[in-house]
N, C-alpha and C positions, 0 to 999 in steps of 0.2 A: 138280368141280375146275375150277379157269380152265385154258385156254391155254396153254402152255408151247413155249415154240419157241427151240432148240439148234442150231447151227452147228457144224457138221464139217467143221476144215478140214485142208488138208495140210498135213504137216512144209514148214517153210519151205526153198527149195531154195539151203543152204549155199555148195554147189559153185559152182553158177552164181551168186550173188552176189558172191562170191572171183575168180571169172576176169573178172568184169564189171570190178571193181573192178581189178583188177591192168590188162586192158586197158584201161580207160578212162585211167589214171595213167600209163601209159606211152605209149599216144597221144597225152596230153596233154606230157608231155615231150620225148615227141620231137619233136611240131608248134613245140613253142615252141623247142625246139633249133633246129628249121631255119632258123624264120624268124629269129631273133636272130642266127644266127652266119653266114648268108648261104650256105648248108648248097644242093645243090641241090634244086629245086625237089621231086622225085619223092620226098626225104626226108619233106619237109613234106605233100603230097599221103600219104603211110604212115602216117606221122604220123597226120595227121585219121581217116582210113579204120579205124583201130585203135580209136580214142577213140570214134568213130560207132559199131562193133560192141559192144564193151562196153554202151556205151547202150543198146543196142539189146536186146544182151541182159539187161541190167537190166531194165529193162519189158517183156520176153515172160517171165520169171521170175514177176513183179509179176501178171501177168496170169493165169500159170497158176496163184497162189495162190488166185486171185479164183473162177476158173471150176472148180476143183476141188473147191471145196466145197460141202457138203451141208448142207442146213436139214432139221431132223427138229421133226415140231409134233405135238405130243400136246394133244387135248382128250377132252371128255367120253366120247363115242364112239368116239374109235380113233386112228389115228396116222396122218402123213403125209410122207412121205419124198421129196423132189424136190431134185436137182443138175442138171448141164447133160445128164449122159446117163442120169441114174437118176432115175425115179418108179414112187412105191408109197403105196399106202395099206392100210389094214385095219381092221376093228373088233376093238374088246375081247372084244367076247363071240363070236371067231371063233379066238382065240390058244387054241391046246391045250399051249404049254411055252414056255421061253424058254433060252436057252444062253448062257454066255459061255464063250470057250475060257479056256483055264489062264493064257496073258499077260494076256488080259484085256482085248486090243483089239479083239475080234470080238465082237457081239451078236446073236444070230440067233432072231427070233422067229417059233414055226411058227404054221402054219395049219393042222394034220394032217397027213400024213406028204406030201403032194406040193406044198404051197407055203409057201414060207420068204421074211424078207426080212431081206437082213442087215446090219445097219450096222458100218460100218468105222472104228476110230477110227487113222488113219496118224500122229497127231502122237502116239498114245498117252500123253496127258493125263489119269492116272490119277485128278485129281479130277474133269474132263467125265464118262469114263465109269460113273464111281461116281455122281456126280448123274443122268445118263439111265437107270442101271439102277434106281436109286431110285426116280425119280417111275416109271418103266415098273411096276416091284414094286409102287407103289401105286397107282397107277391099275389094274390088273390087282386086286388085293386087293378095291378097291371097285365094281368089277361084278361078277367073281367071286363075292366074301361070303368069301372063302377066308382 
């Protein structure tokens, strides 16, 4: 079987892209409030400072989408699991079970009973998981012979 390489990423972070947006808008109103209506200065300086942190935290948002995700690569031989704080790899013919809880966003493939590696799906993206449990079922089928 070829190659196969799946990205795991986070739910996108709602919250902070709504407060980025609201501050950003309203920095931006008020900077132009100040300076148009001759507003004093420390308005307009609020102003900015408000519009700057929105931004700002729009792209540390943007960033932790980036850095939280997980690339899972399945070939012939076995699999390989690598994000910023997680690496793992393993052979097929070293898996003795595989699990998926009841939601359906946790995958956990053993090694025999003292080493597991488990992949997390947080955007819970019921057709990703159902494609990686598949090729996993099948690539698992075809060194098995099961």
């Amino acid at each position: 079987m070829a190659e196969t390489v799946y990205l795991i990423q986070p739910r996108p972070p709602v919250r902070a892209f709504a407060i980025a947006a609201v501050a950003s808008l309203l920095g931006a109103v008020v900077l132009v409030a100040a300076l148009s209506t001759g507003w004093h200065w420390a308005w307009a300086l609020l102003g900015g400072l408000v519009m700057v942190a929105g931004l700002l935290l729009l792209v540390t948002a943007f960033m932790s989408m980036n850095r939280l995700a997980v690339q899972v690569t399945f070939d012939a031989e076995g699999y390989r699991v690598s994000g910023r704080e997680v690496e793992g790899e393993g052979q097929w013919v070293d898996v003795t079970k595989v699990t998926q809880t009841q939601s359906g966003n946790r995958v956990t493939i053993h090694h025999g009973p003292e080493r597991a590696t488990y992949l997390m799906f947080p955007g819970n993206d019921p057709k990703q998981v159902d494609e990686v449990v598949a090729d996993l079922r099948g690539r698992l089928r075809a060194v098995k012979g099961v």
